[in-house]
C-alpha positions as CSV (number, residue, x, y, z in Angstrom):
1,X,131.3,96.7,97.1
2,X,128.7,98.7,95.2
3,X,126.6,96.7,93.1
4,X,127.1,97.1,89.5
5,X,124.0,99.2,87.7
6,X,122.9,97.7,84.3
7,X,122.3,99.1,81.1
8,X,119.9,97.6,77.8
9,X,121.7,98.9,74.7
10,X,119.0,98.5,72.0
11,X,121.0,99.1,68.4
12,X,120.5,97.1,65.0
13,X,123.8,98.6,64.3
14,X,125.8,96.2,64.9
15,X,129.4,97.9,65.3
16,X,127.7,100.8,67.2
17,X,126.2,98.3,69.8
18,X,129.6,96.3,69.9
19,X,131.6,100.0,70.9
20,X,129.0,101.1,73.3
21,X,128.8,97.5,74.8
22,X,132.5,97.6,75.0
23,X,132.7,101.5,76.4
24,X,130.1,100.9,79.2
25,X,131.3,97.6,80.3
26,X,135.2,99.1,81.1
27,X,132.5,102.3,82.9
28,X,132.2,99.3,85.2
29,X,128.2,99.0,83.7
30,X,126.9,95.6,83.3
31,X,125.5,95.5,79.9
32,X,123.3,93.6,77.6
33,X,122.8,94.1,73.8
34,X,119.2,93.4,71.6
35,X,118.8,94.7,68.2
36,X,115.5,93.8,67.5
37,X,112.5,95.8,70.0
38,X,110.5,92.6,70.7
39,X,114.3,91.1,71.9
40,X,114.3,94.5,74.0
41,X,110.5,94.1,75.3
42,X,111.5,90.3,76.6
43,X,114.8,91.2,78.3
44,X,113.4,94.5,80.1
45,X,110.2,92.0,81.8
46,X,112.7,88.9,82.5
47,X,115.6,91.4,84.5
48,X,114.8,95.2,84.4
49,X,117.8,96.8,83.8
50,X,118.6,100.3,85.2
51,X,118.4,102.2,82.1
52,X,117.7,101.6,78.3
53,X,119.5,103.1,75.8
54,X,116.8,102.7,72.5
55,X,117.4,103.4,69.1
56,X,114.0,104.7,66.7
57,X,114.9,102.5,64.1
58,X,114.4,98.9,64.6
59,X,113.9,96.1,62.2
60,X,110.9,94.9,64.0
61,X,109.4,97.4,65.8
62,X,110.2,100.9,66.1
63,X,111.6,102.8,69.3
64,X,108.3,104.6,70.4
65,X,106.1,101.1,70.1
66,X,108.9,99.7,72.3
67,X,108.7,102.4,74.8
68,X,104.6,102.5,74.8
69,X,104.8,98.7,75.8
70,X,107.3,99.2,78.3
71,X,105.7,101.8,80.0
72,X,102.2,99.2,80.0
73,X,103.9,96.9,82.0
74,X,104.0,97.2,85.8
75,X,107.6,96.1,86.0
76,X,108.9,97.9,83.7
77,X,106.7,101.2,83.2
78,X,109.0,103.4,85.4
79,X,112.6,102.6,83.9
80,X,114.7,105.3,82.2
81,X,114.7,105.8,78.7
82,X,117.1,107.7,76.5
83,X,116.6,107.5,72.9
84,X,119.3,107.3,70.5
85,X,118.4,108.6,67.1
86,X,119.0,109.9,63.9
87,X,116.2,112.0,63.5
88,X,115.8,115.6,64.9
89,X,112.6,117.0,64.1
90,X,110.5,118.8,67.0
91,X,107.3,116.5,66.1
92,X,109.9,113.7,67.0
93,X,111.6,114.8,70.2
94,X,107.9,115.4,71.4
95,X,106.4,112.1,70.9
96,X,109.7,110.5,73.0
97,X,108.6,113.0,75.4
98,X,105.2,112.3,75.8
99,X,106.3,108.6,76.3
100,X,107.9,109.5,79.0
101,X,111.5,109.3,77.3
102,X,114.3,111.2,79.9
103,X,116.7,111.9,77.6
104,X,116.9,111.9,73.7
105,X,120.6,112.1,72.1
106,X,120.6,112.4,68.1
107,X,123.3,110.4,66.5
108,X,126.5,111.3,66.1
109,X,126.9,112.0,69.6
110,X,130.1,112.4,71.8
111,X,130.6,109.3,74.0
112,X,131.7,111.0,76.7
113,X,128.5,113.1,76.1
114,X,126.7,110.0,76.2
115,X,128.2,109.0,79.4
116,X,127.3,111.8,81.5
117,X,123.3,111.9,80.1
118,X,123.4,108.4,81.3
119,X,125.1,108.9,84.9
120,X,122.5,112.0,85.3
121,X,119.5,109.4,84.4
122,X,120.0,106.9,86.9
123,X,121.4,109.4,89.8
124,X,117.6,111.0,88.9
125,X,115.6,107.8,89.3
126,X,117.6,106.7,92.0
127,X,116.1,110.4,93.8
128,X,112.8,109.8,92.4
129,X,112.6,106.5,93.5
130,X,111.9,108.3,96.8
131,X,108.5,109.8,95.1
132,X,105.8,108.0,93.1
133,X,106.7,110.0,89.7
134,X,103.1,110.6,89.3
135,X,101.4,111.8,92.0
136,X,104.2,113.1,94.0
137,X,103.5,110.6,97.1
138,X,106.2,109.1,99.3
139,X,106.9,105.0,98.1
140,X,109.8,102.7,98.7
141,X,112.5,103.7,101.3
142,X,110.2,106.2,102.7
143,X,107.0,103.9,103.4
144,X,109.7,100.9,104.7
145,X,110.5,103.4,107.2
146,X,107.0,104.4,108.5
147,X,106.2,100.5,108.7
148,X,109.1,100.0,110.3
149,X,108.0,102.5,113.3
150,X,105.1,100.4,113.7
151,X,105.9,97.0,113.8
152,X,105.9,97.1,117.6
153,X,103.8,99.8,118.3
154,X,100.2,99.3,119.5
155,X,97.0,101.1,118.2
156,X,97.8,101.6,114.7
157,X,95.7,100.8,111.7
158,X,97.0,100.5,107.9
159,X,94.5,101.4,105.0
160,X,95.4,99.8,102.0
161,X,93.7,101.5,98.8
162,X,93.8,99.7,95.8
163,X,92.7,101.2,92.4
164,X,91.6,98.0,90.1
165,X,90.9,97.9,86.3
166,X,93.3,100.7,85.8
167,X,95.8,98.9,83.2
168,X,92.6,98.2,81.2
169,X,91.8,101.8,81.0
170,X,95.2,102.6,80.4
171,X,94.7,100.3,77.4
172,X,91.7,102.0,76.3
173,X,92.3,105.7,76.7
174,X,96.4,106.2,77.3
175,X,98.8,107.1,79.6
176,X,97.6,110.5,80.5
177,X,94.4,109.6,81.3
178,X,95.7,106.8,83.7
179,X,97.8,108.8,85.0
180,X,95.1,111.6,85.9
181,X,92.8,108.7,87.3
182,X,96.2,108.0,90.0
183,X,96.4,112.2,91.1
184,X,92.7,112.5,91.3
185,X,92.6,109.4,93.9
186,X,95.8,110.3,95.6
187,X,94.0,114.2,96.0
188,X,91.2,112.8,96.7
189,X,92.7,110.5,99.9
190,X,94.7,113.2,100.9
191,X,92.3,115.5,101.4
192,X,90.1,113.0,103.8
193,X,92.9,112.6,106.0
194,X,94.0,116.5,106.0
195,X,90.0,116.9,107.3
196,X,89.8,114.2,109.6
197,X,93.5,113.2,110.0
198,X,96.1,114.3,112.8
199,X,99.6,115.3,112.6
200,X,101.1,111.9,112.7
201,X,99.1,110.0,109.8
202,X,100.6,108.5,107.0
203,X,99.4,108.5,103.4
204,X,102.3,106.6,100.5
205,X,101.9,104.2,98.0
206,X,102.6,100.9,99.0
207,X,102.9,99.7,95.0
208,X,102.0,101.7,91.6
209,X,99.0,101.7,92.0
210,X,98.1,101.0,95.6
211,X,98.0,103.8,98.5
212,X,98.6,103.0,102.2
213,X,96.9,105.3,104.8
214,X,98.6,104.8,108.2
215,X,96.5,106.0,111.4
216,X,95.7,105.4,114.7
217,X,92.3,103.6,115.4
218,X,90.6,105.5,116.6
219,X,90.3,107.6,113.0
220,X,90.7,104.9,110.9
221,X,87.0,103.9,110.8
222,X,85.9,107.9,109.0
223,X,88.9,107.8,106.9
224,X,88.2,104.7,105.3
225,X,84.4,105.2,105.0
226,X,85.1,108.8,103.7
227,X,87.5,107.4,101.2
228,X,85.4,105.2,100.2
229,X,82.1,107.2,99.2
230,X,84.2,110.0,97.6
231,X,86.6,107.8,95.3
232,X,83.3,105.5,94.0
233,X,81.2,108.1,93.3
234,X,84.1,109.5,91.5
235,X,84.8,107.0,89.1
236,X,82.5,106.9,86.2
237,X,83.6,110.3,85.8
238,X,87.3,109.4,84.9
239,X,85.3,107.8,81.6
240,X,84.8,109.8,78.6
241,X,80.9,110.7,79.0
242,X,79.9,108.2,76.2
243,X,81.3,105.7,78.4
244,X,80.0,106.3,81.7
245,X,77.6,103.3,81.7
246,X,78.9,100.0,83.2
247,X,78.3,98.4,80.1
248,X,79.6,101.1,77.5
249,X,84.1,100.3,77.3
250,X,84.6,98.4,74.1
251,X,85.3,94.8,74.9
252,X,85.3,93.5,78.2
253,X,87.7,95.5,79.6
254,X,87.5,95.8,83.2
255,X,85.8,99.0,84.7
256,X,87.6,100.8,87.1
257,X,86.5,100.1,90.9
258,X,88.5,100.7,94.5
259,X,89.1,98.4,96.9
260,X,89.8,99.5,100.7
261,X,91.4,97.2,103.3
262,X,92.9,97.2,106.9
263,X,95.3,95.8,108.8
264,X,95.4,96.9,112.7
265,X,98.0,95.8,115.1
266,X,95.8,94.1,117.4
267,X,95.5,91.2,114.0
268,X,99.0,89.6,115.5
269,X,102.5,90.7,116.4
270,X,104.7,91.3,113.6
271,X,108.1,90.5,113.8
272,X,109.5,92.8,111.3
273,X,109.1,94.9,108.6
274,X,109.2,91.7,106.2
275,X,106.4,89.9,108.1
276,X,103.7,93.2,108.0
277,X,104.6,94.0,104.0
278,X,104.0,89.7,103.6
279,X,100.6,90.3,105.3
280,X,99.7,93.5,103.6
281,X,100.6,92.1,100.4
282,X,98.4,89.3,100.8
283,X,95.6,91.6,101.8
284,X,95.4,93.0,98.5
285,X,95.6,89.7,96.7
């Protein structure tokens, strides 16, 4: 039996949350309620739900604050958002947009309208799921399946490229710029192994914000050294240029740096696919 996909209705309307609560749940949803966007913010981090359903207008907080902080947090920065709202101004829609909203429904809406927007979302993230949203690399499903290839195989490395600091510069200077600092690294790594790469090598994200480079040994020495000099010399220019010096981001907000590790199959046998992602996790601390 297929497991049921959830839904976060958040509504300060009380009799409009209690119908749509009552609609989704007989859609065979799962379905929880908040009507306040710090209520919202806590459910989404405790169990992420499949998709949110946000009203603007909050008593707390509004809609776009709620969205901003979700998108901050690693476990919750890539759910589906589709904003219910009154208003319908362009300036509006845009600013949903930007946040990376996927849908945005002005009130009164049709239900059934409703229901299809929301079975589009999640059959879309369940595709994208596939592809880091960002830079376009293969992650999930699709890098379980190139570990899984070499859990017995011999001669392998795996290149584990981790980009650190980069929630406090998302802090600092937004979600574009973070964003841009992910494609310029991901460009940037795929471009060492198209030069000194073969046919068969591997390049995913193993998390968010961490690449994996699989390769045979023999290359994987060059490809991490290459990787390496080209992504640090690279990084005080992700800063604006009046905050390019190590000491120059307000605060003490952590600078952006790489970190570059391996795991090569001659390390120990691996019994599966759970074992090697344990031990890679743990590589990257």
């Amino acid at each position: 039996m297929a497991e049921k996909q959830s839904i976060l209705i958040v509504e300060d309307d009380g009799d409009l949350a209690e119908m749509l609560n009552a609609y989704f749940r007989v859609q065979g949803y799962d379905v929880l309620t908040a009507a306040w966007g710090e209520d919202a913010i806590k459910l989404s981090q405790q169990s992420a739900p499949d998709i949110i359903l946000l009203d603007i207008r909050l008593p707390d907080i509004d809609g776009y604050e709620v969205c901003r902080r979700l998108r901050s947090n690693r476990r919750t920065e890539s759910l589906p958002i589709i904003f219910l709202t009154e208003r319908r101004d362009r300036v509006d829609k845009l600013q949903g947009l930007e946040l990376g909203v996927v849908d945005y429904i002005t009130k009164p809406f049709d239900i059934q309208e409703l229901r299809l927007r929301v079975r589009n979302a999640l059959r879309r993230a369940k595709l994208e799921t596939l592809v880091n949203p960002v830079t376009g690399l293969p992650e999930g499903k699709l890098v379980d399946e190139q570990l899984q290839k070499i859990v017995a195989s011999p001669g392998w490395t795996a290149l584990v490229v981790a980009v650190r600091g980069l929630q406090s510069f998302r802090e600092l200077y937004g979600f574009v710029a973070a964003d841009d600092v992910l494609r310029a690294v991901s460009l940037m790594i795929n471009n060492v192994v198209r030069e000194v790469g073969g046919e068969g090598d591997f390049v995913g994200h193993f998390s968010n914000e961490d690449f994996i480079v699989i390769t045979p040994n023999a290359r994987a020495r060059e490809i991490n050294e290459r990787i390496q000099s080209r992504v640090t010399q690279s990084m005080d220019y992700f800063y604006p240029l009046r905050d390019r010096e190590p000491e120059s981001p307000p605060g003490n907000a952590e600078r952006l740096s790489l970190t570059l590790k391996g795991i090569n199959a001659a390390q120990g046998s691996f019994e599966d696919l759970k074992s090697l992602k344990a031990v890679i996790q743990r590589i990257i601390g």
